[in-house]
C-alpha positions in Angstrom: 117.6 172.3 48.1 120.5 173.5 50.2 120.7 172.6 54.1 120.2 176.5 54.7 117.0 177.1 52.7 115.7 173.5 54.3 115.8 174.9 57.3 114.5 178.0 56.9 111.7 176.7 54.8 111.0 174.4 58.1 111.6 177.5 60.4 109.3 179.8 58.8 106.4 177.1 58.1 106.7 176.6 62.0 106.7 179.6 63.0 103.6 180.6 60.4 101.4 177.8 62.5 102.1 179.2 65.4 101.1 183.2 64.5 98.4 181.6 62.5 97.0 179.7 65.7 97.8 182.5 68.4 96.1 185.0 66.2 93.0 183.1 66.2 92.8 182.0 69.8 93.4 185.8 70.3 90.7 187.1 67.6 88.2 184.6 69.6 89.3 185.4 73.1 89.3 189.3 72.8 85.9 189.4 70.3 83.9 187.1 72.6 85.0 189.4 75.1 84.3 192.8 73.4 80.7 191.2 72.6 80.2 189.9 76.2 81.0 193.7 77.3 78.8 195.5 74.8 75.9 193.3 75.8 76.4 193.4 79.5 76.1 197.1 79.4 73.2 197.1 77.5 71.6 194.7 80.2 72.8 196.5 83.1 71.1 199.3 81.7 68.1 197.5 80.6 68.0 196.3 84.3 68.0 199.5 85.9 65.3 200.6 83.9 63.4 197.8 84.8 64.0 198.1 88.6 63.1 201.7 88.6 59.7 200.6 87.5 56.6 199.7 90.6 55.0 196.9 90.1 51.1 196.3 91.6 48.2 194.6 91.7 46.4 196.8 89.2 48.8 199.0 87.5 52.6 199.7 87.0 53.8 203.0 88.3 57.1 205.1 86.7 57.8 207.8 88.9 61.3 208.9 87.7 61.3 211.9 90.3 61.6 209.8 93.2 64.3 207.4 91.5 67.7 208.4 91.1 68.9 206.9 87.6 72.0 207.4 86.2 73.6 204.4 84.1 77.0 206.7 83.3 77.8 204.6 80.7 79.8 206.7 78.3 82.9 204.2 76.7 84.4 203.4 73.9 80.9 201.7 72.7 79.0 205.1 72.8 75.9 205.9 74.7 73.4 204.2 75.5 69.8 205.5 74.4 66.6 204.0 76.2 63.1 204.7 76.4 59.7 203.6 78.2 56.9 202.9 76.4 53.3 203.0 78.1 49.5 201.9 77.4 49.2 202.7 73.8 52.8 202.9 72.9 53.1 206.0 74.6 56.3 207.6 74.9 56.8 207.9 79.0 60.1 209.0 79.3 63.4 208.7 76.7 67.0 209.4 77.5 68.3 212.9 75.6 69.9 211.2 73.5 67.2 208.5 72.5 66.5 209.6 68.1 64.1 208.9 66.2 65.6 205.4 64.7 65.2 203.8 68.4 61.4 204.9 68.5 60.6 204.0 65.0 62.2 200.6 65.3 60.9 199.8 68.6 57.8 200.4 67.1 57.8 198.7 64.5 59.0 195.6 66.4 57.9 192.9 69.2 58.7 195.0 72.0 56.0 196.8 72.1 53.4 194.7 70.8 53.9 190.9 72.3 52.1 191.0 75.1 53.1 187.5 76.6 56.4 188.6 76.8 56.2 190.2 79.9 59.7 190.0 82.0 61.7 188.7 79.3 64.5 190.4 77.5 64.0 190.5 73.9 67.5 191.2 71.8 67.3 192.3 68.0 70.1 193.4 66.1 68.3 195.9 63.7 71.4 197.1 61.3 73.6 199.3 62.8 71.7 199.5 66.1 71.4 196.4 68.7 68.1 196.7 70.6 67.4 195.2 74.0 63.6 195.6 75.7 62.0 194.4 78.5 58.0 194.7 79.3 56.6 194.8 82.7 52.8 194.6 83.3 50.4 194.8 86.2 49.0 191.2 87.1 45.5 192.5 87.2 45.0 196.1 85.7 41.8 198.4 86.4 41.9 201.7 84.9 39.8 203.5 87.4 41.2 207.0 88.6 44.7 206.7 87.6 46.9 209.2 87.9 49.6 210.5 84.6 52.5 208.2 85.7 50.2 204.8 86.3 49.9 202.1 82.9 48.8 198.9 82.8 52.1 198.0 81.2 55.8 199.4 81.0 57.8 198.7 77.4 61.3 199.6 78.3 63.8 199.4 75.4 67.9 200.0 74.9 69.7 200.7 72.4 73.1 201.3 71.4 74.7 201.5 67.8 77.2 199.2 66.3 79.5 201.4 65.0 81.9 202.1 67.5 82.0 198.1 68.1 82.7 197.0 64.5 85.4 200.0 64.6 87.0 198.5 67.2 86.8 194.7 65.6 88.0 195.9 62.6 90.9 197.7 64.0 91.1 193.8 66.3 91.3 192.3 62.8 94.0 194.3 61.3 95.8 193.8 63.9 95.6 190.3 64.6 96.1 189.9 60.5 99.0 192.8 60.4 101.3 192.5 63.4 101.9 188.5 62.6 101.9 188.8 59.5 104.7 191.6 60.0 106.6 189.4 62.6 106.9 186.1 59.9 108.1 188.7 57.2 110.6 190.0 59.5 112.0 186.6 60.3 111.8 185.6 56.9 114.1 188.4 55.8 116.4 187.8 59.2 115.8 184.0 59.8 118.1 182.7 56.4 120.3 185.4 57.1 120.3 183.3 60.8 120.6 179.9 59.7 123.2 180.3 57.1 125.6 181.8 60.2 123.9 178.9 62.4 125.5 176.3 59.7 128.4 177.9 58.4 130.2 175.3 60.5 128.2 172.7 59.1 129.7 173.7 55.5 132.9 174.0 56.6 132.8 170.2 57.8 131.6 169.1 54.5 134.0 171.2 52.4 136.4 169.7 54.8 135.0 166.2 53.6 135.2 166.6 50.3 138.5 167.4 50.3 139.4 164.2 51.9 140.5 161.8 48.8 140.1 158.0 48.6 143.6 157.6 49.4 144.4 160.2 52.0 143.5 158.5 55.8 145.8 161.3 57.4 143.3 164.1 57.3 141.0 164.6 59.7 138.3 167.0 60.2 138.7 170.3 61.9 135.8 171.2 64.4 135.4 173.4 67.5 134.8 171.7 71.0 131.6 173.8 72.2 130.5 170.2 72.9 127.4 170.5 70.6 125.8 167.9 67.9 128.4 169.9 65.0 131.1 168.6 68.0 129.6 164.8 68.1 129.6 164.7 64.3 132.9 165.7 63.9 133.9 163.4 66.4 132.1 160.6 65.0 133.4 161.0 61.5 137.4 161.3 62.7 136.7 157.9 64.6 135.4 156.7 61.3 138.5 158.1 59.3 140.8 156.6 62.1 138.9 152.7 62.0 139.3 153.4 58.3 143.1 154.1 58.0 143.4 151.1 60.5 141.3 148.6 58.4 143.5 150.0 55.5 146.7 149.7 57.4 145.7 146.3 58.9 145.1 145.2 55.3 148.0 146.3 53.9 150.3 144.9 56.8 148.0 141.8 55.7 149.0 141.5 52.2 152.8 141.9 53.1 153.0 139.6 55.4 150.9 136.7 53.2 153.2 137.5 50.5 156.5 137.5 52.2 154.8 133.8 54.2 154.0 132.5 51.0 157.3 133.7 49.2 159.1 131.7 51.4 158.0 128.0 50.2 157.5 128.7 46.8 161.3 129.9 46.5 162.4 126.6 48.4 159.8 124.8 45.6 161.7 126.6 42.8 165.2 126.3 44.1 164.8 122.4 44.9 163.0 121.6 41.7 166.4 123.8 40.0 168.5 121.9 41.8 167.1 118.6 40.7 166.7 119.5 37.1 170.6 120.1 36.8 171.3 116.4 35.9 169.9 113.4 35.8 169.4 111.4 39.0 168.7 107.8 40.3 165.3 107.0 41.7 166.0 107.4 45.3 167.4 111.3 45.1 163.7 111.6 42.3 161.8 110.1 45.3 163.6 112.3 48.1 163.8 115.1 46.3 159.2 114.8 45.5 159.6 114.1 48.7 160.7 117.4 49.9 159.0 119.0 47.6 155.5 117.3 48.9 156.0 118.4 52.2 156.8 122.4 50.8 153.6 122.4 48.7 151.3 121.0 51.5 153.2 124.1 54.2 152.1 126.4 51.5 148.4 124.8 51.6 147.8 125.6 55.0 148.9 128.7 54.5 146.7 129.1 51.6 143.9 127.7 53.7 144.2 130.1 56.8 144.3 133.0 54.7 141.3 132.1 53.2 139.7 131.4 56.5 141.0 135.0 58.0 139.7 136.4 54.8 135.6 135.3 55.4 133.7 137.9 56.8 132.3 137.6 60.6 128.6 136.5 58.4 130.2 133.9 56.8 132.3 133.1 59.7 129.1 132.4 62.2 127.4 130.3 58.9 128.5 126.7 60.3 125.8 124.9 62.1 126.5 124.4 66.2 125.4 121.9 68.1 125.3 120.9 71.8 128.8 119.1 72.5 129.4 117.0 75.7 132.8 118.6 76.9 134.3 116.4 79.1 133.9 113.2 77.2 135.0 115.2 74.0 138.3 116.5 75.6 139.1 113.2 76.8 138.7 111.9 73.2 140.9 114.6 71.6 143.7 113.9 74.0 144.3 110.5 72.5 144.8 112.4 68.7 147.9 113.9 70.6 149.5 110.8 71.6 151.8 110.7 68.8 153.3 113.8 69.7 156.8 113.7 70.7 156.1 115.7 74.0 152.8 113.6 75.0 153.9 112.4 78.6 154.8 115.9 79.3 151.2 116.6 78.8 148.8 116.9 82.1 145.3 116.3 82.0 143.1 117.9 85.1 139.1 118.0 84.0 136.7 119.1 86.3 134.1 119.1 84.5 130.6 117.6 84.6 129.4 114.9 82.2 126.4 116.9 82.0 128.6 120.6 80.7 127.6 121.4 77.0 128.8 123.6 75.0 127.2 124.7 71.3 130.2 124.2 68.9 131.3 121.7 66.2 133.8 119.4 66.4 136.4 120.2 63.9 135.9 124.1 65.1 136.6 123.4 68.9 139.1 121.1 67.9 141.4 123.5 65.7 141.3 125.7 68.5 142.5 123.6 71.7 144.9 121.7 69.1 146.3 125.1 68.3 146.8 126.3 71.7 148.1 122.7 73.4 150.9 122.3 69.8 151.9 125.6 70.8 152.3 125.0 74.5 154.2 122.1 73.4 156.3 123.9 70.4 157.8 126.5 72.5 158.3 125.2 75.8 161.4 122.8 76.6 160.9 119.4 76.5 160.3 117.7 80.3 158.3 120.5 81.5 154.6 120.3 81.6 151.9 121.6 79.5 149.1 121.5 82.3 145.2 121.3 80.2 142.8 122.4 82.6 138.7 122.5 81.9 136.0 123.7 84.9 133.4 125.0 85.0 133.3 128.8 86.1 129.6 131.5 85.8 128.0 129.4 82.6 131.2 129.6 81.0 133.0 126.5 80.0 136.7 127.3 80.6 139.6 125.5 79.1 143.2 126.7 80.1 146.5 125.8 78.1 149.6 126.5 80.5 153.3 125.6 79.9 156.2 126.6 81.5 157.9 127.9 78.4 159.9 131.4 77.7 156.7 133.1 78.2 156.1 136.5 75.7 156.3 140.1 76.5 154.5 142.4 77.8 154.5 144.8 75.0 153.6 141.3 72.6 150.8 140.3 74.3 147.8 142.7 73.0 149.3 142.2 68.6 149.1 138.0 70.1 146.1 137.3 67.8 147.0 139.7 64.9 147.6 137.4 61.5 151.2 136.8 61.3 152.6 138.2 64.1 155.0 136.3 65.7 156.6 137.0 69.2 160.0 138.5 69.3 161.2 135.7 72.0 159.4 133.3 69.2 162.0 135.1 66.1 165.0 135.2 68.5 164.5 131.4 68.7 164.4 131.0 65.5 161.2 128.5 65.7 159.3 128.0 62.5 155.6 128.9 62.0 153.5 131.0 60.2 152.0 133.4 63.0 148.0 132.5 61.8 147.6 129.9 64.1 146.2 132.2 67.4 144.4 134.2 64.5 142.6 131.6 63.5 141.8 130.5 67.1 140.8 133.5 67.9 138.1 134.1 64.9 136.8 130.3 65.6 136.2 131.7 69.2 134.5 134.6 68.2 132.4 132.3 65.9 131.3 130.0 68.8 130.7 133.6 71.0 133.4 132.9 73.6 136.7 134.7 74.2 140.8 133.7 74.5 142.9 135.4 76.3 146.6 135.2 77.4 148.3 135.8 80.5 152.0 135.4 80.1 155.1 135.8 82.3 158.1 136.5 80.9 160.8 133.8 81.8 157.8 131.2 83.8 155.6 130.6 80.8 152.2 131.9 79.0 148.9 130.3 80.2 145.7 130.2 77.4 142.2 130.7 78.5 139.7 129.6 76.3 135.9 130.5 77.8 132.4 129.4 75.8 129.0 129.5 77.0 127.5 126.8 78.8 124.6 125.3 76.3 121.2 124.5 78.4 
């Protein structure tokens, strides 16, 4: 099913609730009204009817002449026909228009032949006729010398027909069946028609997408900037194209540079096992030359190795197990593994730090990371100047810095400083060996332990390395 027709499908179910609903709460409202009217008429009537008749002690007097009575009701329901019964169920008095189908079933029914009914209204719905009737009797009635208009007991009935009524519900029903169902046909016929126009942008995007081969990270989609959700997901998916043609760019950049790293001592490996293979040689140039060729094939291990630590994922990166390290005393205890460093009394040791500071690491991690920054420190500044390591402890973070007073590195240098292979300009100007994974690699490990390294470097006055990880409780 196409976006469109889902939509539409969901529009028009929607919208069929809701007619459905409002035409029922409608229906109800307007029928219980039309029946409260009709009724009400019929007991206003019956009312006045009643009223006109005088009650007393021994009989019940209707003297129409000296009442005025006129119920003028004459609506859309019809008219209403009424009639007094007296002793006997003797016609009294009947309205002109009262026929014979009120008197006959008034007759034939309760109203004029309960007698312990008196002063209650009586409602029957006899087919197309609703009857309403009331009796009033005298408490104590003596027929001695009454006159033609004194009973012992009044019957007073109202009717109306049903017909006009149920016309006008029926005509209610059509309506409320009709008008909605009229209205969900219309936006049936309009609503895809709507939709379709609504999402035509929507369609363009994904033809737009489709387009877009595996290999092709320069396209990017075209969209309008109304600033709408078609506007976010455009957005969205051009910043996904863009961190896509960077991972691919970064990967590819990647690959170059671990070959041309990696070309580089297996073409001295080559050349000096060439060399020695032109003729025989004594012992000592065998043992000088394995010699050489040891120390070639173990550089091209720890290239081998970095690359394969770059290449982990972050999951597998955050795998090793940590555990609570005692700073201080640790740093102390790395310091002596740099003694046989030629540049060793150059190195400055200032710890603040408590005995009590932890931080959650292991050891060969932390130490692969201040090794790398202090080696570099001492690889690229001149020899007699200091490399100053300083550890405090600053808002829960542990915080290691690394300053020498080397060349420093430029500005524009300093944000590609942890990027795999890259290597300074000042660094390739010097012409000073190394591979350019080292800062990588520190800066993954520091990710891993969920600290952060940064650099700030002058150029001329030297770089300073601040390594921060979380205090451990």
């Amino acid at each position: 099913m196409s976006l469109t027709n889902r939509v539409s499908v969901f529009f028009l179910a929607a919208l069929g609730i809701i007619l459905v609903v409002y035409s029922l709460v409608f229906y109800t409202v307007t029928r219980k009204h039309i029946d409260s009217q009709f009724a009400g008429e019929l007991r206003d009537v019956l009312g006045s009817l009643v009223a006109a008749a005088e009650v007393e002690e021994t009989e019940v007097k209707w003297q129409p002449l000296e009442h005025s009575i006129d119920f003028g009701v004459h609506d859309e329901f019809g008219e209403i026909q009424w009639a007094v019964f007296g002793d006997d169920h003797r016609i009294v008095e009947q309205s002109r228009s009262a026929g014979n189908d009120l008197f006959s079933l008034a007759a034939t029914r309760a109203y004029l032949r309960i007698a312990n009914t008196t002063n209650t209204v009586t409602t029957s719905n006899e087919g197309d006729l609703v009857l309403m009737g009331e009796r009033v009797a005298a408490p104590r009635p003596v027929r001695l010398q009454r006159e033609l208009d004194e009973f012992d007991q009044l019957t007073i009935v109202v009717g109306r027909s049903t017909v006009p009524r149920d016309a006008i519900l029926f005509r209610l029903t059509s309506l409320v069946m009709l008008l909605p169902l009229l209205a969900w046909s219309i936006a049936a016929m309009l609503g895809r028609w709507v939709v379709s126009r609504a999402l035509r942008p929507v369609a363009a995007m994904a033809d737009q997408a489709q387009a877009i081969t595996g290999k092709d990270f320069q396209s990017r989609l075209t969209h309008s900037d109304a600033g709408d959700e078609l506007t976010e997901l455009g957005t969205a998916f051009n910043r996904l194209l863009d961190r896509q043609q960077s991972a691919f760019e970064q990967q590819s950049r990647f690959t170059g540079d671990a070959a041309h790293e990696l070309r580089t001592p297996i073409t001295v490996l080559l050349g000096q096992i060439d060399v020695t293979l032109r003729r025989p040689r004594s012992e000592h140039e065998y043992r000088a030359n394995l010699q050489l060729l040891r120390n070639q094939t173990q550089s091209l291990q720890e290239i081998v190795e970095s690359l394969l630590f770059l290449a982990r994922s972050n999951a597998d990166s955050a795998s090793p197990s940590l555990r609570n390290i005692a700073l201080k005393s640790w740093l102390e205890n790395q310091a002596d593994t740099w003694s046989a460093h030629s540049r060793f009394s150059d190195l400055q040791l200032e710890s603040r730090l408590e005995e009590s500071t932890l931080v959650r690491a292991t050891p060969a991690l932390l130490g692969r990371v201040v090794d790398n920054l202090v080696f570099n420190a001492m690889k690229y500044g001149e020899a007699g100047t200091p490399v100053v390591v300083r550890s405090f402890e600053k808002d829960s973070q542990a915080v290691i810095e690394v300053g020498d007073s080397g060349p420093g590195i430029a500005e524009q240098d300093l944000p590609l400083l942890f990027d795999p292979f890259f290597r300074s300009s000042e660094a390739r100007r010097r012409g000073i060996a190394g591979t350019g994974l080292g800062l990588a690699i520190a800066s993954r490990i520091t990710e891993t332990l969920g600290g952060s390294l940064e650099c700030a470097s002058t150029l001329g006055q030297g770089s300073c390395f601040t390594l921060c990880l979380p205090v451990a409780n």
